[in-house]
N, C-alpha and C positions, 0 to 999 in steps of 0.2 A: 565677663566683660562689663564695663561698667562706662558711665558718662564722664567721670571725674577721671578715667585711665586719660580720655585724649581732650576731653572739653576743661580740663582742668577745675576753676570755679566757677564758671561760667555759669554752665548748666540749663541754656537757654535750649527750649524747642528748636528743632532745625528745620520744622515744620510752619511755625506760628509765630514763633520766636518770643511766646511766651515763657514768662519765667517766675516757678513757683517759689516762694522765699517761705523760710517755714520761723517762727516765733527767735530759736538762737539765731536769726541772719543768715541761714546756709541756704542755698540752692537748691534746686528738688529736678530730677527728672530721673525718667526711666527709656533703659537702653530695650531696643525696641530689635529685635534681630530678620533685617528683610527676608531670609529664608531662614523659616523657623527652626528650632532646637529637635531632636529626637525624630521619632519616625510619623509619617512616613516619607518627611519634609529633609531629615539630615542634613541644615544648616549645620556651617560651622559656628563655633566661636571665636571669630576672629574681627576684627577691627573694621575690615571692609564691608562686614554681615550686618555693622551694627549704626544706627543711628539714635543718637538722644531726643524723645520727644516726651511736652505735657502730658499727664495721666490722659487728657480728655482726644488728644489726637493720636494717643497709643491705643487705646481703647475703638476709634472709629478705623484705623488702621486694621485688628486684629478681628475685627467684627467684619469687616469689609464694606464700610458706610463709607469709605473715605478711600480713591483711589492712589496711588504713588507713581511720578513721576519725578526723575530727575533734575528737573527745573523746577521741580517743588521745595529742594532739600535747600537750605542752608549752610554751605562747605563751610567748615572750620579749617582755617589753618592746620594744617600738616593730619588732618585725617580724609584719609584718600577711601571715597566709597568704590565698590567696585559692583559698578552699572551691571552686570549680572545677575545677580541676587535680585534686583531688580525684577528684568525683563522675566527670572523663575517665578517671580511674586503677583507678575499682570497673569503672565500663564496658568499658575496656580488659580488664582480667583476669576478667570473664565470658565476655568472646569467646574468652579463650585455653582457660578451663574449658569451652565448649561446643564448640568446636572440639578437644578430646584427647579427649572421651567418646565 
């Protein structure tokens, strides 16, 4: 899944709405999957799993410096998140805070 499948050229953070332009003029972002790929997370790869964000708020998202909420995202036109993924995502990252304390 990629940002350019539903953001087309856009390629704006949906976070920051920052937006990396790279030397030929194209767009930069990286699709960011709110419940992760593989185990022991088995995200899907689907459209509603994913939002486009800056290297620098992909990075504090996956690290867990940065928390997510739905009033954070910037909706694009005709990509529909699905608040799920989400609420698995706060869950997720209370167990990893209650588990380092």
């Amino acid at each position: 899944m990629t940002c350019r499948y539903f953001l087309g050229a856009a390629c704006d953070c949906q976070l920051c709405q920052h937006s990396v332009e790279l030397q030929d003029g194209l767009r930069y972002a990286e699709a960011h999957h709110l419940q992760p790929l593989g185990s022991p997370h088995d995200g899907p790869d689907i459209e509603g799993n994913v939002i486009c964000l800056c290297p620098n708020c992909h990075v504090e998202l996956d690290y867990g410096v940065r928390t997510l909420r739905m009033e954070d995202i910037t909706v694009v036109l005709g990509h529909v998140i699905d608040e799920r993924f989400i609420s698995k995502r706060a869950i997720q990252h209370t167990a990893v805070i209650v588990e380092s304390a």
